[in-house]
C-alpha positions in Angstrom: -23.2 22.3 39.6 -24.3 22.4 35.9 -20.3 22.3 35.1 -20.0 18.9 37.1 -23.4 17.7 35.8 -21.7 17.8 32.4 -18.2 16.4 33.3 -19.8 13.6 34.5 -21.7 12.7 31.9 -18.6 13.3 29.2 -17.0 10.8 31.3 -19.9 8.5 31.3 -20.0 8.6 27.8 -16.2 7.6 27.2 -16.1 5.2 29.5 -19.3 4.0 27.7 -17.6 4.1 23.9 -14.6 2.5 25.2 -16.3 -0.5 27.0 -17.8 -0.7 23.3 -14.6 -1.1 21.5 -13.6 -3.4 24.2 -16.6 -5.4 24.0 -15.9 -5.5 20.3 -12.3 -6.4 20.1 -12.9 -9.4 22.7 -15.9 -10.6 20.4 -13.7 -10.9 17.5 -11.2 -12.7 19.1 -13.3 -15.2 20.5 -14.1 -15.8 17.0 -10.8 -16.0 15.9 -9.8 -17.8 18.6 -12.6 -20.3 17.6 -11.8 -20.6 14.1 -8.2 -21.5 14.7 -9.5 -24.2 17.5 -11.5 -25.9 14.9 -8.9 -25.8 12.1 -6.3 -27.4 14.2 -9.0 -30.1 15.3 -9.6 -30.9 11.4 -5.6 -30.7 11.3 -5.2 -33.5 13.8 -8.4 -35.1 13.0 -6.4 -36.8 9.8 -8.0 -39.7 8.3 -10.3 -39.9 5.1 -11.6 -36.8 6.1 -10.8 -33.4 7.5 -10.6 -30.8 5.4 -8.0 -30.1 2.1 -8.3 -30.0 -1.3 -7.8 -33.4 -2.5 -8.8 -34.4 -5.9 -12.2 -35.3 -6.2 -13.9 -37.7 -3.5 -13.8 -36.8 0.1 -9.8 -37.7 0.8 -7.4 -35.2 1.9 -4.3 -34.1 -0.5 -1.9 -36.9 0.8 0.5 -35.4 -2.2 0.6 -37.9 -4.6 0.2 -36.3 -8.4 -3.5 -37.3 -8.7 -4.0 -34.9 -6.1 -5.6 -37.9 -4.0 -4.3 -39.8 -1.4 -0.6 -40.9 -0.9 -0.9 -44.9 -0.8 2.7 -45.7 0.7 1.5 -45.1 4.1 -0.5 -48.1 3.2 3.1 -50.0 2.5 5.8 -51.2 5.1 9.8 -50.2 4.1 9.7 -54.2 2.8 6.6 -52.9 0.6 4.4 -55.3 2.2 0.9 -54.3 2.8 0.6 -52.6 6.3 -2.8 -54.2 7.1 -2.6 -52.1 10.7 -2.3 -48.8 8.4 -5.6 -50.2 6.7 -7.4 -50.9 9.3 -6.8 -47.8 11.3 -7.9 -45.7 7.9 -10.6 -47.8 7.8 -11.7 -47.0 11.2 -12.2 -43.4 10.8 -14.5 -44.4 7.3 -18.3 -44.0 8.6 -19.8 -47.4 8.2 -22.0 -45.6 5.5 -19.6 -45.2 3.1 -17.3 -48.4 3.9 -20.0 -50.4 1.4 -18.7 -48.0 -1.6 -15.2 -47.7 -0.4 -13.8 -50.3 -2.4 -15.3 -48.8 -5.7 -14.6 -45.4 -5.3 -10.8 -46.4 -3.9 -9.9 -49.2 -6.6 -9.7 -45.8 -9.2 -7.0 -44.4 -6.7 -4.9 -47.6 -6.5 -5.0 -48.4 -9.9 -4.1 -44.6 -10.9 -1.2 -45.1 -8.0 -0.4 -48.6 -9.9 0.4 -47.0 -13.3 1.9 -44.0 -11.8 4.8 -46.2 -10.2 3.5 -45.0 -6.8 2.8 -48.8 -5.8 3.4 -52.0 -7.7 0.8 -53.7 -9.6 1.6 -56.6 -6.4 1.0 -53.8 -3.9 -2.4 -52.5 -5.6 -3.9 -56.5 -5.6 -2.9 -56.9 -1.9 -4.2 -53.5 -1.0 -7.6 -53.9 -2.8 -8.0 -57.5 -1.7 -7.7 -56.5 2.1 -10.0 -53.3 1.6 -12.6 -56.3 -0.3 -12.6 -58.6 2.5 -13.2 -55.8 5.5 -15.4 -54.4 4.0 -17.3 -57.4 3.0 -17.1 -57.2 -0.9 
């Protein structure tokens, strides 16, 4: 009887250390899991905001050489100003930081002006329609 006693409580006990390292694995990939939910959300978030490295400011790396945003999105193949880009960027700005938008952008378009990203033309129009949603 002492003999089953024990091999019952051998089992016990392995049963016991492997629902551990179950317990364990599943924990960390919930985790995992989690994590790569919420990157992909910041992925597809876009916008102003969501994550990168972009230089300086709260923009994203849009790839231009400044490190900042990449303007031409901003621009229809005729170079026109695409004022439904604009106002769909401007919809994901909190209405917080829309009143210092136009400051802290006019650096970005004049740096994409005299980079030959835009035209001089382009950087006006663009800067001129951020001014008058915004209310500046």
């Amino acid at each position: 009887m002492d003999k089953d006693k024990q091999s019952i409580e051998d089992l016990y006990l392995k049963e016991r250390k492997k629902s551990k390292v179950l317990l364990a694995v599943s924990i960390v990939l919930v985790i995992a899991l989690a994590g790569t939910g919420y990157y992909a959300l910041q992925k597809k978030a876009g916008g102003p905001f969501g994550g990168g490295s972009g230089g300086g400011m709260m923009f994203r790396n849009g790839g231009s050489q400044q490190g900042g945003m990449n303007l031409s999105r901003f621009f229809n193949s005729d170079k026109s100003l695409n004022q439904s880009a604009v106002d769909t960027f401007l919809s994901r700005v909190p209405d917080n930081f829309k009143s210092q938008l136009v400051d802290r952008f006019s650096q970005r378009i004049s740096n994409a002006a005299s980079n030959s990203q835009i035209t001089q033309a382009q950087a006006d129009a663009l800067t001129n329609y951020l001014k008058s949603k915004t209310g500046q």
